[in-house]
One Martini backbone bead per residue (centre of mass of N, CA, C, O) as a GRO file, in nm:
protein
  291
    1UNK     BB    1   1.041  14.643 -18.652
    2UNK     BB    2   1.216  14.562 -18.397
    3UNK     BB    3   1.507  14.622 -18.237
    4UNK     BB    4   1.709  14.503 -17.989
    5UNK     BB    5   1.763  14.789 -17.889
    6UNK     BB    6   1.466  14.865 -17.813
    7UNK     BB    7   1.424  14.627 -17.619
    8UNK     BB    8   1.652  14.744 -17.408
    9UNK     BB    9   1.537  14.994 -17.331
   10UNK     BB   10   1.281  14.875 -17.220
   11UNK     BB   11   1.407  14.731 -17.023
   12UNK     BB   12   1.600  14.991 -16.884
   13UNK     BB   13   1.344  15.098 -16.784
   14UNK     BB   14   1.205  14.888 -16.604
   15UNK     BB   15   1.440  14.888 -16.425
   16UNK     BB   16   1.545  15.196 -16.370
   17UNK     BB   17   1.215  15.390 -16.373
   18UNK     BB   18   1.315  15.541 -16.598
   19UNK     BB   19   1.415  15.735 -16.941
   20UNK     BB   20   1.660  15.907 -16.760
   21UNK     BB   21   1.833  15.654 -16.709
   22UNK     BB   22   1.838  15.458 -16.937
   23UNK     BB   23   2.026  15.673 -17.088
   24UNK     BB   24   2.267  15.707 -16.888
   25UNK     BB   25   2.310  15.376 -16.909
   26UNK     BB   26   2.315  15.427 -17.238
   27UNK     BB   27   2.441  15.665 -17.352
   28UNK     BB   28   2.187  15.861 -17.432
   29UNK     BB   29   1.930  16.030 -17.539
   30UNK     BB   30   1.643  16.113 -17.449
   31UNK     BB   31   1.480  16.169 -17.680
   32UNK     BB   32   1.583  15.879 -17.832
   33UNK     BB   33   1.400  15.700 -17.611
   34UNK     BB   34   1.121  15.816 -17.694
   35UNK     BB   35   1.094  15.749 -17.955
   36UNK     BB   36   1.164  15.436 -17.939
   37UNK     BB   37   0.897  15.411 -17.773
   38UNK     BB   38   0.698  15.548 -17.996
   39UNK     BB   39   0.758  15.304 -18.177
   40UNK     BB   40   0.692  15.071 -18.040
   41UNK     BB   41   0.409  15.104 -17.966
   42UNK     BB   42   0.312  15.128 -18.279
   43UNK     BB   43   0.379  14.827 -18.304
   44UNK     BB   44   0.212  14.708 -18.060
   45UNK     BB   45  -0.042  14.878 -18.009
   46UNK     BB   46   0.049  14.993 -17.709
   47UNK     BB   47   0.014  15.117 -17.397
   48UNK     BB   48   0.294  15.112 -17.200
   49UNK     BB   49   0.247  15.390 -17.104
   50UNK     BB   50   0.249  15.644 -16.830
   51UNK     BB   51   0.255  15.959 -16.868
   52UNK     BB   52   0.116  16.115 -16.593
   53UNK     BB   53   0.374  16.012 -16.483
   54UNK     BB   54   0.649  16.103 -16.237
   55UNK     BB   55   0.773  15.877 -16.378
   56UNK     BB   56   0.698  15.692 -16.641
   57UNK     BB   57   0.467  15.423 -16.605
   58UNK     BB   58   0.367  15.075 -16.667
   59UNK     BB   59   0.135  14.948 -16.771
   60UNK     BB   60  -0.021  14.639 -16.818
   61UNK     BB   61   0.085  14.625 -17.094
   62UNK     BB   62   0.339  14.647 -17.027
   63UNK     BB   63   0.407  14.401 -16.829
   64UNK     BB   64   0.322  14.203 -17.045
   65UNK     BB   65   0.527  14.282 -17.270
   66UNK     BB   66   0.797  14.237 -17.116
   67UNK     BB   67   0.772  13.922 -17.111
   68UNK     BB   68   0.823  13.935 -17.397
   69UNK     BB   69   1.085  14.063 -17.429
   70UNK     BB   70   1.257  13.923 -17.235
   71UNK     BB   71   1.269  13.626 -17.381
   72UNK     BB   72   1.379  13.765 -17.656
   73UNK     BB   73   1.640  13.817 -17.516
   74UNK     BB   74   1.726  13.571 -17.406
   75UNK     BB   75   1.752  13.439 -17.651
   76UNK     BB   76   1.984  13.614 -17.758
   77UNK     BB   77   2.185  13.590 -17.561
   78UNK     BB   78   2.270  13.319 -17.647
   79UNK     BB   79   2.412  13.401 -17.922
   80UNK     BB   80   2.618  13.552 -17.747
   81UNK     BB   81   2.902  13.625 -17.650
   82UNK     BB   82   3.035  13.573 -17.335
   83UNK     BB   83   3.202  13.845 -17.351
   84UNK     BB   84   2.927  14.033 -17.395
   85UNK     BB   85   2.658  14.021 -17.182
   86UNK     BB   86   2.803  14.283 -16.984
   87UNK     BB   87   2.888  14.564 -17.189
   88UNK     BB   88   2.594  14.747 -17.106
   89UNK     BB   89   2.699  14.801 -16.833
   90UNK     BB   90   2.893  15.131 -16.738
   91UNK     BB   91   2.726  15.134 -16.434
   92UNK     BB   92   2.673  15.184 -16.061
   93UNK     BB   93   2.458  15.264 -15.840
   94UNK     BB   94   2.513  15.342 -15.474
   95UNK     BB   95   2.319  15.323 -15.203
   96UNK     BB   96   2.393  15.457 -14.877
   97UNK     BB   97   2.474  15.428 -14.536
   98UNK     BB   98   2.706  15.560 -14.326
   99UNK     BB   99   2.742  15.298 -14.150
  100UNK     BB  100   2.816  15.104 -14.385
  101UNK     BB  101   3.068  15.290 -14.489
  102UNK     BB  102   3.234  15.224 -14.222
  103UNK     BB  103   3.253  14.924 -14.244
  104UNK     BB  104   3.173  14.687 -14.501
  105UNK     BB  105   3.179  14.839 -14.801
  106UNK     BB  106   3.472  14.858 -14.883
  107UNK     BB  107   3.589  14.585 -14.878
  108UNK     BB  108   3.343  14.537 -15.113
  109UNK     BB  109   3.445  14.737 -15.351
  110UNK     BB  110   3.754  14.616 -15.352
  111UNK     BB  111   3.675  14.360 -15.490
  112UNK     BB  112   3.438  14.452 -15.709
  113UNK     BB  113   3.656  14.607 -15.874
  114UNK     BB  114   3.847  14.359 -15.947
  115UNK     BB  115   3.593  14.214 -16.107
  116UNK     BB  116   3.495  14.532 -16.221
  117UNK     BB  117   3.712  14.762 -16.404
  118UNK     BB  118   3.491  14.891 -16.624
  119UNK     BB  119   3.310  14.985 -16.369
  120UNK     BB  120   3.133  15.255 -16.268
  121UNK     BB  121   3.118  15.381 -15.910
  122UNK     BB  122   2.853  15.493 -15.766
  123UNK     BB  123   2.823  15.713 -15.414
  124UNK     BB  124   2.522  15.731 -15.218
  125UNK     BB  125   2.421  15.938 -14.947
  126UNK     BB  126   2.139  15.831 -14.688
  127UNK     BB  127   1.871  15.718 -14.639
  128UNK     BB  128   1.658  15.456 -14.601
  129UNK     BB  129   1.412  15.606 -14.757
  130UNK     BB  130   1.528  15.771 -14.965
  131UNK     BB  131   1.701  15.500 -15.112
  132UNK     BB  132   1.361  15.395 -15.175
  133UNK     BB  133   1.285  15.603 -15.374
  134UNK     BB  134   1.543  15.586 -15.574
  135UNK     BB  135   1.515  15.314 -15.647
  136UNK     BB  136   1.199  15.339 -15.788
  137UNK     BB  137   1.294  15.550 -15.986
  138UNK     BB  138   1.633  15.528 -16.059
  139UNK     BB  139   1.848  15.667 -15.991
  140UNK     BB  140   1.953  15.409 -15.877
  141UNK     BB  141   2.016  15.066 -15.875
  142UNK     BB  142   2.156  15.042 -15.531
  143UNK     BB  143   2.075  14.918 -15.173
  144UNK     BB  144   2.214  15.017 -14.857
  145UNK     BB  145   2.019  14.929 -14.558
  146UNK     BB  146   1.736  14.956 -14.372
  147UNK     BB  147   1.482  14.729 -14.292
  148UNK     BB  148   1.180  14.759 -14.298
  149UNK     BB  149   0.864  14.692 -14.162
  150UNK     BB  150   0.757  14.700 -14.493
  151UNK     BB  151   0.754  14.552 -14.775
  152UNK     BB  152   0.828  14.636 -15.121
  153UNK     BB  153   0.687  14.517 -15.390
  154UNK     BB  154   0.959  14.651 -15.569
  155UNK     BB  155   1.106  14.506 -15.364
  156UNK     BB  156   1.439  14.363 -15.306
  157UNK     BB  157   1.567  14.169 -15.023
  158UNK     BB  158   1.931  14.102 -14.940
  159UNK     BB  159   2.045  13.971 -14.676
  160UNK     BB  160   2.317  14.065 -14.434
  161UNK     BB  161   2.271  14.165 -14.128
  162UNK     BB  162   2.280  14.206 -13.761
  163UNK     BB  163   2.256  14.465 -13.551
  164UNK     BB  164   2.296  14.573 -13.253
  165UNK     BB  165   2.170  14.753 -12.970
  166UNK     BB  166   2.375  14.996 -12.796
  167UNK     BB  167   2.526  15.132 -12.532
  168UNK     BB  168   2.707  15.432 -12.492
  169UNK     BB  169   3.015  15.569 -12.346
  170UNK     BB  170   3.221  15.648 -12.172
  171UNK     BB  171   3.476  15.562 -11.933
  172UNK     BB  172   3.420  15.732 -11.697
  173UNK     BB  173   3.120  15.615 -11.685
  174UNK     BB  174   2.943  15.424 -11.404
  175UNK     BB  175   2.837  15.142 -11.454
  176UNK     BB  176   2.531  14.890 -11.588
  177UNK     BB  177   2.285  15.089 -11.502
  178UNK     BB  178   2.050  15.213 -11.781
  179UNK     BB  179   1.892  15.395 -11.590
  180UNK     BB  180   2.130  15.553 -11.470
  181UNK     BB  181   2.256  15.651 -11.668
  182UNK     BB  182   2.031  15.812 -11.802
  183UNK     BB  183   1.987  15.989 -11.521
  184UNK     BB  184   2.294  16.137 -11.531
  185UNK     BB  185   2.304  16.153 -11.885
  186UNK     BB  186   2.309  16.302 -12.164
  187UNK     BB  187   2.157  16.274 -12.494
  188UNK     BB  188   2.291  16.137 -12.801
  189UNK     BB  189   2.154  16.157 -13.061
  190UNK     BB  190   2.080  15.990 -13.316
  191UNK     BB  191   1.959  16.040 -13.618
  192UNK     BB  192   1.589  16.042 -13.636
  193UNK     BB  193   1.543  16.029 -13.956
  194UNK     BB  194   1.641  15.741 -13.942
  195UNK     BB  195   1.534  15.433 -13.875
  196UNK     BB  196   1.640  15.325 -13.630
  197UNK     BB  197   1.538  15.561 -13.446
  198UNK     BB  198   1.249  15.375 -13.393
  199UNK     BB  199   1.367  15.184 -13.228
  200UNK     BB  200   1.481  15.317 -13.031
  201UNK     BB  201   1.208  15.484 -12.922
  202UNK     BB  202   1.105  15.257 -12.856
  203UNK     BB  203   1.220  15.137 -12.639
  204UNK     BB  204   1.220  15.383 -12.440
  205UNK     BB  205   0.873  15.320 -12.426
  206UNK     BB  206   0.912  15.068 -12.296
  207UNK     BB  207   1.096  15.158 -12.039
  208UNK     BB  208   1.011  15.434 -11.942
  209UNK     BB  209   1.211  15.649 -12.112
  210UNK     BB  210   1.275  16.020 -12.052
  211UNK     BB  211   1.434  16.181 -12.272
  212UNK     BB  212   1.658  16.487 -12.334
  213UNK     BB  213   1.787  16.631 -12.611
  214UNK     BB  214   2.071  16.821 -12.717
  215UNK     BB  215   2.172  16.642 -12.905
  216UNK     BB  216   2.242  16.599 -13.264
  217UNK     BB  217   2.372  16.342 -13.524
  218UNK     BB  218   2.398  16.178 -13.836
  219UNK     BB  219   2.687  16.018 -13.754
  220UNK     BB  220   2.812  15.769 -13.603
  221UNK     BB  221   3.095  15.872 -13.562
  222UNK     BB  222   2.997  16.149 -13.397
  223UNK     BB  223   2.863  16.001 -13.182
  224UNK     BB  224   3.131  15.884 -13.075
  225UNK     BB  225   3.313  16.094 -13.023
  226UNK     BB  226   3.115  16.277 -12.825
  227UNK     BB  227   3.097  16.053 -12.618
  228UNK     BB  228   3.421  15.994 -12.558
  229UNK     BB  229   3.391  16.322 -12.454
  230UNK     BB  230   3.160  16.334 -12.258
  231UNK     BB  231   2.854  16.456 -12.361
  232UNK     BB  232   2.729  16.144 -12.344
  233UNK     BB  233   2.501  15.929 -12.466
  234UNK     BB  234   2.420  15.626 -12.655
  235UNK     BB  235   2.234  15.487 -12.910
  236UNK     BB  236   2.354  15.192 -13.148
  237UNK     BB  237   2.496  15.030 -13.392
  238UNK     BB  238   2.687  14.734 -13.402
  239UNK     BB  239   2.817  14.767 -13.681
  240UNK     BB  240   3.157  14.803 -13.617
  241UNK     BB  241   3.405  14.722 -13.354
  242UNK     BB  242   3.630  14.939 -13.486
  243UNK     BB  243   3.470  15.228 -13.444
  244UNK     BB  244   3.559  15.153 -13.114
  245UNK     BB  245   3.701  15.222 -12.864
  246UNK     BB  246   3.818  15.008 -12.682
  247UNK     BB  247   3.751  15.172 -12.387
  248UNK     BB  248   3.420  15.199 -12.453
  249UNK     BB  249   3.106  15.183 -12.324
  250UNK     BB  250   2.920  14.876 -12.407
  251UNK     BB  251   2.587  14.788 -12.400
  252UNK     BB  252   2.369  14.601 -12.429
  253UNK     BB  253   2.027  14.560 -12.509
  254UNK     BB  254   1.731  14.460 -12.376
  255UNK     BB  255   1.473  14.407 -12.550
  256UNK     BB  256   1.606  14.521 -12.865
  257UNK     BB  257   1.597  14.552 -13.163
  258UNK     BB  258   1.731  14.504 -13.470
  259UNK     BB  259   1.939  14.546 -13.706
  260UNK     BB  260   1.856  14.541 -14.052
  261UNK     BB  261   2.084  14.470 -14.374
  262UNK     BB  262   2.013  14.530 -14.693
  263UNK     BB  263   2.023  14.439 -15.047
  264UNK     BB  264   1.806  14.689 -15.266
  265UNK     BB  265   1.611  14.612 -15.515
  266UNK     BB  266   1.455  14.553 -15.801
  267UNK     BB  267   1.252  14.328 -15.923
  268UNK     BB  268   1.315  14.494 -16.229
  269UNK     BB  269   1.619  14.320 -16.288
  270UNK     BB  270   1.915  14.321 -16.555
  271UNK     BB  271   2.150  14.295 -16.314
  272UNK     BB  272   2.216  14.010 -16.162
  273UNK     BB  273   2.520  13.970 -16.169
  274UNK     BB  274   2.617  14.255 -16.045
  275UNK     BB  275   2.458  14.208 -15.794
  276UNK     BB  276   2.534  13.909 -15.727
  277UNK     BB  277   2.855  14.012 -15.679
  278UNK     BB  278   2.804  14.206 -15.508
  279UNK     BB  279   2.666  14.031 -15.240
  280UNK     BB  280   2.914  13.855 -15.204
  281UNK     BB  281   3.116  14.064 -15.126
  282UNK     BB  282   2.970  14.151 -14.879
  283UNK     BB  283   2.948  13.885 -14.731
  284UNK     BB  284   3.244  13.842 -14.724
  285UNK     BB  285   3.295  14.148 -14.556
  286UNK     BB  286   3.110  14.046 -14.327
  287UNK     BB  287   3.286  13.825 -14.231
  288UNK     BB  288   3.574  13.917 -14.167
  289UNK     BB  289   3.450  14.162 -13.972
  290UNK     BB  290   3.391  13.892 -13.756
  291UNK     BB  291   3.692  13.749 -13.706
   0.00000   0.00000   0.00000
């Protein structure tokens, strides 16, 4: 029969999606993860485990078998004290994009710190492509990104902000006729990497502006510097309004799609209070940073 401890393992495979995370979040040896999963196995006679992918998805038994796990935690924790039931999980990993951190994750991070102070902090910067394949794998815990244009089925968005996207200039160049910018000064790209960057490339193309990039750069922060420096003009979203001086040129742009940022969970996920927290910070540092 198995004991508390390996259905919570089972569970927290299931949660951060690999048995390599499972053991860093419950500091366990991956050894001792998969033997108590082959242990559970031969308990349930039931192949669990999809082991043939990397790393191992559960099959639809083990799906099935997992909302029988999950009832019987919940029965459990029922019988937990109330300051018990939070103090298994030692960390949270947080991938976000850069422009998110520039604005309002911080002042997001340190509420949630006041919050939860014996939890470890983990903050991962990348794309938000990258950060949604990480989030499937188990890498990380949760994502602040831009949402995709088709949601996946194994993740919840839960909406934070709608950025506008903005043209941006020097305060030097005048006018604003948005074709007239972009055919007399050089345009500094914002990484085409990013998702919002096909959102632009999109808008360019509905507009029948055929622009040539000399320069591109990855930081929100970076295109701002080089457009203020005179280098070019560019689009970007308008993360927050803190980011740009005060004197800088900015046209909100007709017709462009906006940029919605939200934050992306697993379906299958067991810290609910920590995430659940966590989205509150995030909303209120995101209206304070619009008052």
């Amino acid at each position: 029969m198995p004991d508390i401890k390996t259905l919570e393992i089972y569970r927290y495979i299931a949660d951060l999606g690999s048995f390599q995370a499972a053991a860093k979040n419950m500091g366990l040896s991956l050894s001792a993860i998969s033997l108590q999963m082959k242990r559970l196995e031969e308990f349930a006679q039931l192949k669990l485990f999809d082991r043939s992918k990397k790393p191992p998805r559960l099959t639809r038994d083990g799906l099935i078998y997992l909302d029988k796990v999950v009832a019987v935690l919940k029965e459990w924790q029922e019988l937990e004290p109330a300051d018990m039931q939070h103090q298994t999980q030692k960390s949270l990993t947080i991938g976000t994009v850069h422009s998110v951190l520039s604005s309002f994750l911080p002042s997001a991070l340190m509420a949630f710190r006041n919050d939860m102070p014996e939890l470890d902090i983990i903050v991962r910067l990348d794309e938000s492509f990258e950060l949604e394949a990480e989030l499937q794998s188990g890498t990380i815990d949760v994502a602040i990104i831009s949402k995709p244009s088709k949601d996946m089925p194994d993740i919840i968005y839960h909406h934070l902000k709608e950025e506008d996207l903005v043209l941006i200039a020097s305060p030097k160049v005048t006018g604003n006729n948005v074709i007239n910018i972009f055919r007399d000064n050089p345009y500094v790209r914002f990484n085409r990497s990013a998702r919002v960057s096909l959102k632009i490339d999109k808008w360019f193309e509905q507009q029948g502006i055929d622009i040539t990039s000399g320069m591109e750069i990855d930081t929100l922060e970076g295109v701002i510097a080089l457009v203020y420096a005179g280098l070019g003009v560019s689009i970007v979203p308008m993360a927050s309004s803190r980011l740009f001086p005060s004197d800088m040129k900015i046209i909100p742009l007709k017709d462009a799609s906006k940029r919605e940022v939200v934050l992306a969970v697993p379906r299958i996920n067991r810290n609910n209070h920590t995430i659940h927290d966590l989205l509150a910070c995030c909303e209120k540092a995101i209206d304070e940073e619009s008052q």
